[in-house]
C-alpha positions in Angstrom: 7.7 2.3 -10.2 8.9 1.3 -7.0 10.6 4.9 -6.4 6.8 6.1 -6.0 5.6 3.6 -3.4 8.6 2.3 -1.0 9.7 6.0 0.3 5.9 6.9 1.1 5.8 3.6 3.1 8.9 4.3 5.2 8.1 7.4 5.4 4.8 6.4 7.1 6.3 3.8 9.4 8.6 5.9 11.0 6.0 8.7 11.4 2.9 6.7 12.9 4.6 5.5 15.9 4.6 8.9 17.4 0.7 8.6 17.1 -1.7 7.6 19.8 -3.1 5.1 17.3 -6.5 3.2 17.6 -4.8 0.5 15.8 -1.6 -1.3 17.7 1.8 -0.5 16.2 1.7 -4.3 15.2 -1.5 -4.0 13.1 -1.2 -1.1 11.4 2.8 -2.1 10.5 1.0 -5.1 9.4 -1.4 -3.8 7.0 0.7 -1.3 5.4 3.3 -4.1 4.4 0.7 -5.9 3.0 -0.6 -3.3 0.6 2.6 -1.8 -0.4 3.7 -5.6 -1.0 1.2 -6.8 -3.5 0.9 -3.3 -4.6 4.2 -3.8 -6.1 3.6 -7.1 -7.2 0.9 -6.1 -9.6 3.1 -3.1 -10.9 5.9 -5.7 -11.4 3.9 -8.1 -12.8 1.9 -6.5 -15.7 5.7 -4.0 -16.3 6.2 -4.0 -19.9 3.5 -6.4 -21.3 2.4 -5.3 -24.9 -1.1 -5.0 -26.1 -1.0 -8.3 -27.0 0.5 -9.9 -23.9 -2.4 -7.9 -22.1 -5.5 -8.6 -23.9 -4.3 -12.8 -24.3 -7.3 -15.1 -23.3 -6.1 -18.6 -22.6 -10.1 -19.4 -23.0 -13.4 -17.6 -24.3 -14.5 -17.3 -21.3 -11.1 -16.6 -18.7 -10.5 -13.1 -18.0 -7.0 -11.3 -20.1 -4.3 -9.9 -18.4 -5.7 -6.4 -19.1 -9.1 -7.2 -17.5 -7.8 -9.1 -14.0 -6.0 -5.4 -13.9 -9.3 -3.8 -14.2 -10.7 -6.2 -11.7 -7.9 -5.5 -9.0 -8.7 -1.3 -9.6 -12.8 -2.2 -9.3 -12.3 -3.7 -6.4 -9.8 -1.5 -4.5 -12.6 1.1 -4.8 -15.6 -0.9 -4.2 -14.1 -2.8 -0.9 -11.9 0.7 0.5 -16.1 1.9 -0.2 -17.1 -1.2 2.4 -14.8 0.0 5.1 -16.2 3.6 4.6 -19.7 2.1 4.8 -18.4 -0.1 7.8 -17.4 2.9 9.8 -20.7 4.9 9.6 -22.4 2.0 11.5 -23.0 2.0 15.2 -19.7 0.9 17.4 -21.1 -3.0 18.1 -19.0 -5.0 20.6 -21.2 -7.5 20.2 -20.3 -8.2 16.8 -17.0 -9.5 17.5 -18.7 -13.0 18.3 -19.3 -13.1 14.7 -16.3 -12.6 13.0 -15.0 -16.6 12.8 -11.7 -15.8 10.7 -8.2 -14.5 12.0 -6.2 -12.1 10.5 -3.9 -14.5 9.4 -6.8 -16.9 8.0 -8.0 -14.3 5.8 -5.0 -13.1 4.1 -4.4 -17.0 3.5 -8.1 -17.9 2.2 -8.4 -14.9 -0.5 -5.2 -15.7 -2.3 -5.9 -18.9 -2.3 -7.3 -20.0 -5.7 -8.0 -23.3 -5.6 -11.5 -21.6 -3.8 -13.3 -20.0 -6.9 -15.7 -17.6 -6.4 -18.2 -16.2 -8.4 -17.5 -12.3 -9.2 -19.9 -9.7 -8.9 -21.6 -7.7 -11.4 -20.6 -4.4 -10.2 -16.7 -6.0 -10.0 -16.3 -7.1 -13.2 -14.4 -5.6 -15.8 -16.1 -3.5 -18.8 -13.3 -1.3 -19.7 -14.9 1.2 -17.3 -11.6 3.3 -17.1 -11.0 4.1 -20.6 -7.3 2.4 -21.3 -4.8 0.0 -19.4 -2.4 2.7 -18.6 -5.6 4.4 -17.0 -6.8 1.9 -14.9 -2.9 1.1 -13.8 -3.4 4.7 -13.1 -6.7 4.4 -11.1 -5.4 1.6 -8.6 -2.0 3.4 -8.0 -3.6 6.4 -6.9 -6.0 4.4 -4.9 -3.5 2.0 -3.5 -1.2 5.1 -2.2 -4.3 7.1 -0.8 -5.1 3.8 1.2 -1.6 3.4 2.6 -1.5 6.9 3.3 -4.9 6.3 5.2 -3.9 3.1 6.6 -0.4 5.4 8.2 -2.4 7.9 10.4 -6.2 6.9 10.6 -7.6 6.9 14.1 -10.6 5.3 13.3 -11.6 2.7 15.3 -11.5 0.2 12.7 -11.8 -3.2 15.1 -15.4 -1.6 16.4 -17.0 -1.4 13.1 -18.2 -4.5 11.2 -19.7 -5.5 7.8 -20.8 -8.7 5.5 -18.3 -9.7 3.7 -18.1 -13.5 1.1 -16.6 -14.9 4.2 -18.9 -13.6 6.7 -18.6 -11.1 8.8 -15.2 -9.0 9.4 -14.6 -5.8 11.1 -12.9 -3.0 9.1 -9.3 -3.6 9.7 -9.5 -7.4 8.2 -11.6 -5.8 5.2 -8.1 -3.6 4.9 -6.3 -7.1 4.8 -9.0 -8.8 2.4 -8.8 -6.3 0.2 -4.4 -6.5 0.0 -4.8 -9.9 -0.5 -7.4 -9.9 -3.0 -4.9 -8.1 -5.5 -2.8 -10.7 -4.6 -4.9 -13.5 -5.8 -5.5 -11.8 -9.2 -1.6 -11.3 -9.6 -1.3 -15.1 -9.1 -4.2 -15.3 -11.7 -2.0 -12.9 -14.1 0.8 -15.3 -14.0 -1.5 -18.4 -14.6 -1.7 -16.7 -18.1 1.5 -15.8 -18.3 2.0 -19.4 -18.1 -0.2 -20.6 -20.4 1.7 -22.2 -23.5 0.2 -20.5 -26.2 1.0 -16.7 -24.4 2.8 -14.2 -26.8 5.9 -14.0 -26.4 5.7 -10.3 -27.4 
């Protein structure tokens, strides 16, 4: 799975430099790394899980292995959809007094799971994409259209702003909230992976 993802990445790193880039060399290197990271993490965590590995509730009410998955491919629709909304606004200097979080504070506070949050209607999973190969399906493509985007967009991405759970952000930390999102619903994955009744096939 790997073979799909890591040459597009390189490929894009050595290519963007040459770019007059609205985005700093630094950010851009650092957003890319972050999605193909936990984009790989996700593939490698769910690799090989049977049906019954997948669809494992550790409680009535707790979300299967098969449904976080879902979740993840929701969202990396729904928040890329933000940024797109994001960038139609008006360029608003004066927004940057708003945003209260770093870059670094962001991508820490989302993976972070001892803050719950309540998800959502329109993010939760209802089987939406027909089958768990599909919806793997679904988020890769998304996942390597966004890196793709992330590579060569010269849209002005710290000018544009929008509403986020943790207040405002402008469209480059949306980018990073929405890597590390995946990344805190692979950490849930493994949570029931490592619950003690979890098949063991």
């Amino acid at each position: 799975m790997k073979k799909l993802i890591v040459p597009l990445a390189i490929f894009a790193l050595l290519s963007f430099t040459t770019v007059d880039s609205k985005l700093t060399d630094p950010e851009r290197l650092l957003a890319m790394t972050e999605l193909t990271v936990t984009h790989d993490h996700l593939l490698h965590s769910i690799y090989g899980l049977s049906e019954a590995q997948l669809n494992f509730k550790s409680s009535p009410d707790s979300w299967s292995i098969a449904e976080c998955t879902e979740h993840i491919a929701i969202s990396e629709t729904n928040i890329f959809g933000m940024i797109q909304e994001a960038l139609k606004t008006p360029v608003d200097p004066s927004k940057l007094s708003e945003v209260k979080l770093t870059d670094q504070q962001i991508l820490a506070m989302i993976v972070d799971r001892t803050n719950k949050v309540k998800t959502p209607e329109s993010f939760e999973p209802t089987g939406r994409y027909g089958s768990h190969n599909a919806t793997v399906n679904e988020f890769k493509t998304n996942r390597i259209e966004h890196i793709k985007y992330v590579s060569t967009t010269q849209d002005e991405l710290r000018d544009h702003y929008a509403e986020t759970p943790l207040g405002i952000m402008d469209a480059y930390q949306i980018l990073l909230f929405m890597s590390a999102h995946t990344e805190r619903h692979v950490l849930q994955i493994k949570e029931v992976m490592s619950n003690e009744n979890f098949p063991k096939k």
